[in-house]
N, C-alpha and C positions, 0 to 999 in steps of 0.2 A: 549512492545514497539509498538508503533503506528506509521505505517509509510504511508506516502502518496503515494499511488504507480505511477501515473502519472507521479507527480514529479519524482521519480526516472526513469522511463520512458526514457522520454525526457529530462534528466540531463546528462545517460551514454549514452556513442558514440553506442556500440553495440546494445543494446534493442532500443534507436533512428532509429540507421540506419532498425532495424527488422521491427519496429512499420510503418516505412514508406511504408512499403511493406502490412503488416497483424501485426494490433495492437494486436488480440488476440493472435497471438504467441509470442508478446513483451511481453502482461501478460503471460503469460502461464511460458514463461523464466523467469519472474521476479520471480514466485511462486516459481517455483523449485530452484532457486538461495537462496529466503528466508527461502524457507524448511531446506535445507541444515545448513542454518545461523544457525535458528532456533536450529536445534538439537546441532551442535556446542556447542550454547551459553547456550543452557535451560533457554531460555526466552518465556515468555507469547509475540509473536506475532502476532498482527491483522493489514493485508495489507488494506487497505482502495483505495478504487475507486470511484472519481466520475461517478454517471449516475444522476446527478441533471438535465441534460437536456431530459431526456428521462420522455417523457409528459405518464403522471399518473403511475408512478411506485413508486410502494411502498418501495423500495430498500429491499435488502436480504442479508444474510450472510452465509457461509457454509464454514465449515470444509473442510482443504486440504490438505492431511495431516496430519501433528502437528503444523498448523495454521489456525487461522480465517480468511477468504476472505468478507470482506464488498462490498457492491454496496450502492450507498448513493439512499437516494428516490430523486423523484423528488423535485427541489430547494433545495434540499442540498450540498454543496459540501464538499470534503474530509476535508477541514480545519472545516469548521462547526462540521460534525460527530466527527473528532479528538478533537477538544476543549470541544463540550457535554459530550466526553467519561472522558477527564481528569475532568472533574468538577464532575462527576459522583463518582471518584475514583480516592482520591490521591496517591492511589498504583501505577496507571501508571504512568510511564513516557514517556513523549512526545518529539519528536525524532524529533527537526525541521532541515531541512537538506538543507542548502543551493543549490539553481540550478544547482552549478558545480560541486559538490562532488559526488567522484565512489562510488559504492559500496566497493573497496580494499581498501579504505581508510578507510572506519568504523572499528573502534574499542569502544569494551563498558566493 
């Protein structure tokens, strides 16, 4: 599952309201919220973030947990990365998530 983590972000009221204070601990919530998913469901998860604006970065990805964490490089953004990865591999499936939907609402 590929999920845009921004988007989720600034979709749920909680990590919105966090991210307005310290975006890094709205990621940080969103990771440990996903981890947890993660083991739940025993899905292949890769959070994605954009840093396409962040001038000459080569974007990176690291293990967190029993998930991947992407940073897009520069001029990438998460929809980009997500789209390359599903054409890469039709084993993923790509998880597009409407702006208003919680996370309590997913089910898969």
């Amino acid at each position: 599952m590929l999920v845009d983590g921004y988007n989720i972000i600034f979709a749920w009221d909680e990590l919105k309201e966090l991210a307005k204070d310290n975006l890094n601990m709205a990621r940080d919530r969103l990771i440990d919220i996903l981890c947890n998913y993660q083991g739940f469901k025993q899905c292949n998860l890769i959070l994605v973030f954009d840093a396409y604006k962040v001038k000459g970065n080569v974007g990176s990805t690291e293990k967190i947990h029993n998930i991947n964490v992407v940073y897009t490089k520069e001029a990438e953004t998460a929809d980009m990365y997500i789209e390359k990865s599903h054409i890469k591999s039709v084993k993923n499936i790509v998880c597009v998530l409407p702006l208003r939907l919680t996370l309590n609402k997913l089910s898969f």
